[in-house]
N, C-alpha and C positions, 0 to 999 in steps of 0.2 A: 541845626540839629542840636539845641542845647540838653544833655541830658545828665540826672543825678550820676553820684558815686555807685549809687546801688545798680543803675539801670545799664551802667557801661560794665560792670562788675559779671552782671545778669547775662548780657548779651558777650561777652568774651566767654565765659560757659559754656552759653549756645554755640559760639564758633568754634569751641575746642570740641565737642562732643557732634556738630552735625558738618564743618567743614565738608569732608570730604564728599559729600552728597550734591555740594556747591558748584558750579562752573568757576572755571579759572579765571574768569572775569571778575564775578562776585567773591572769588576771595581772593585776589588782588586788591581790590576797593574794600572791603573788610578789615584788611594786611595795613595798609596805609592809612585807615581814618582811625581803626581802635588798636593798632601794636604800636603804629610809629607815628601819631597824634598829626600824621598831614589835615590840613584844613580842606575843606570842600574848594577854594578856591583853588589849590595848590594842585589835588588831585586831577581838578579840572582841566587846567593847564598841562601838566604831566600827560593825557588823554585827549588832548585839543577837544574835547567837550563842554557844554554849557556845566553849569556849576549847579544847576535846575537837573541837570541830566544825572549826574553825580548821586544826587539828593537824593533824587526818587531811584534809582537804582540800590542806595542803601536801602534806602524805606523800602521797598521791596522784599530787600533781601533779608532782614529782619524778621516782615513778616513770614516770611519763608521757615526762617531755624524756628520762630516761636510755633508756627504748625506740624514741625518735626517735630518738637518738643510735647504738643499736647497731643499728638499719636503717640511717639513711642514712649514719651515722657521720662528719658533716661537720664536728665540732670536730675530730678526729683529723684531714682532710682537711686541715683551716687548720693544723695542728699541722705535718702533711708539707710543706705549702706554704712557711711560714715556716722552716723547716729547710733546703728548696733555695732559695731566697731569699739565705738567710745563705751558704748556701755557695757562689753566684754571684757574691755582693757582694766575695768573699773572691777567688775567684778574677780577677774584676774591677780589685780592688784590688791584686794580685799583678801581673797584665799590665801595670797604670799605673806601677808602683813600680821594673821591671825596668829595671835601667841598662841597659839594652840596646833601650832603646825601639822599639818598631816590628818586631824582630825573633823574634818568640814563636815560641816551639819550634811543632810540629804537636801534640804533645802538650797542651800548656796550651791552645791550641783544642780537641781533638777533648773535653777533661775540661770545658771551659764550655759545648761543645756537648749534651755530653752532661747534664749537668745542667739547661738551658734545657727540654731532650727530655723528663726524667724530672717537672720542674714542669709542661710540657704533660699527660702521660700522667695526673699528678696530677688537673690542672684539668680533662680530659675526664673524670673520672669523677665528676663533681660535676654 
């Protein structure tokens, strides 16, 4: 199961956000091949199972979170989330930094309110 930086990155995601939905089996074998970098043969052995058994039990269980994922699709949600987040922060930091303190256009409110608006709308769909 050779896979990129981005794709073990991707699927540790998935395990933090759909875990608990998982049997204790699938996330023992989850726990040991992407937290604590056991190899398929080692897990195999630990389980006195084939290493073929192992394999497709991950492969499974992947495809498992990535169909949580595209129901409920809440890494994408915390994705959107973090994104108006940063761009609150910014705009925040914009308001504090204006030589002109205390006096903000209506514009740079009505753009942080709106922003504030769009992470609600976010977090009510979750």
């Amino acid at each position: 199961m050779s896979q990129s930086i981005e794709d073990i990155i991707y699927i540790n995601e998935l395990i933090d956000m759909y875990n608990p939905f998982l049997s204790e089996k699938q996330q023992k074998y989850l726990d040991l091949y992407y937290a604590k970098d056991y190899s398929l043969t080692e897990i195999s052995e630990l389980y006195h199972i084939s290493k073929q058994a192992v394999s497709n039990n991950l492969s499974r269980t992947i495809q498992q979170l990535e169909q949580y994922e595209q129901t409920m699709q809440w890494s994408q949600k915390k994705l959107d989330i973090q994104k108006q987040l940063h761009s609150i922060q910014r705009q925040i930091e914009k308001i504090y930094s204006d030589s002109t303190e205390g006096h903000h256009t209506l514009k740079e409110k009505d753009e942080l309110k709106e922003s504030i608006d769009d992470l609600l709308n976010i977090v009510n769909t979750l």
